[in-house]
C-alpha positions in Angstrom: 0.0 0.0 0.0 1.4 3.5 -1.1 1.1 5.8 2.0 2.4 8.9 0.2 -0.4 8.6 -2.1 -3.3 7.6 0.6 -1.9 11.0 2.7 -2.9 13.4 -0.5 -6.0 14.9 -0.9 -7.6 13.2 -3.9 -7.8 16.4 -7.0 -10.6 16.1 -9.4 -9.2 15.0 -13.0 -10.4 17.8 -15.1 -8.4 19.9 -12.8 -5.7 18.5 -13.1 -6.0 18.2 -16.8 -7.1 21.8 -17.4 -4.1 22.6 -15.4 -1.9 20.2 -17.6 -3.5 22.2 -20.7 -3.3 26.0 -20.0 0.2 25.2 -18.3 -0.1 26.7 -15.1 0.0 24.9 -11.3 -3.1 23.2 -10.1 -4.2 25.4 -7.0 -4.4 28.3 -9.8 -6.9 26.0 -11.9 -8.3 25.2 -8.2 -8.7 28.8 -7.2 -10.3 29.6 -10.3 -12.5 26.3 -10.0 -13.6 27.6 -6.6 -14.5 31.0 -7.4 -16.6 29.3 -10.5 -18.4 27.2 -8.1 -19.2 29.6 -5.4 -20.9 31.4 -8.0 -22.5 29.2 -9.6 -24.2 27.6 -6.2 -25.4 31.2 -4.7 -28.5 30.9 -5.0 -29.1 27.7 -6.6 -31.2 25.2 -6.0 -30.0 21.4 -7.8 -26.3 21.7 -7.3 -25.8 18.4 -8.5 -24.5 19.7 -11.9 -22.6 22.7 -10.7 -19.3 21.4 -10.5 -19.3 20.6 -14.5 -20.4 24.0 -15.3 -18.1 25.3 -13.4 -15.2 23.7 -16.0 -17.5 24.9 -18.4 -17.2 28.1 -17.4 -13.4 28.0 -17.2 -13.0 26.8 -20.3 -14.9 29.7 -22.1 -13.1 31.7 -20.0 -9.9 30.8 -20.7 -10.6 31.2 -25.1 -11.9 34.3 -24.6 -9.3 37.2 -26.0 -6.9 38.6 -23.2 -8.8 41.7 -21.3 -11.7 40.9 -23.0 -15.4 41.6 -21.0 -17.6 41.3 -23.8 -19.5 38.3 -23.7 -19.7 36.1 -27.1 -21.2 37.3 -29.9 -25.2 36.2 -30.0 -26.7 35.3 -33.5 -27.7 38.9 -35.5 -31.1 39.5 -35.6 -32.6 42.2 -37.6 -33.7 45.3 -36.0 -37.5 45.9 -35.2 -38.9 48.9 -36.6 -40.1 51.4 -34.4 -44.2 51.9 -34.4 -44.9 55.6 -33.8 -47.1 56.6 -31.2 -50.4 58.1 -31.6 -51.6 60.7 -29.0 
């Protein structure tokens, strides 16, 4: 029996995977992953689910362009004309 290995806290694979992918240490990816949680759970109800939207969220994160705010583009819809208003 490995005792090191029984002595670690057991990480969560997509963690450790996402860290392995964008190159950084895993308690960055794990801060990160916390913060995504915490928000997703305030308020929520079913929080069965929250911990894969959470490396959802990360990952959309993490393509969006450096200093960027804006969320993604939505699909164009053509503008709706204005009725005027009759007094």
């Amino acid at each position: 029996m490995d005792t090191e290995r029984s002595r670690q806290p057991r990480r969560n694979p997509a963690i450790e995977l996402l860290a392995q992918e964008w190159q950084v240490s895993i308690e960055q990816v794990e801060e990160l992953y916390g913060i995504e949680l915490a928000k997703l759970e305030f308020g929520a109800r079913i929080k069965g689910f929250l911990p894969i939207f959470a490396i959802r969220k990360m990952q959309e994160t993490r393509h969006q362009p450096a200093g960027s705010n804006v969320a993604p583009p939505i699909a164009h819809r053509p503008p709706v004309a204005a009725k005027p208003v009759h007094a």
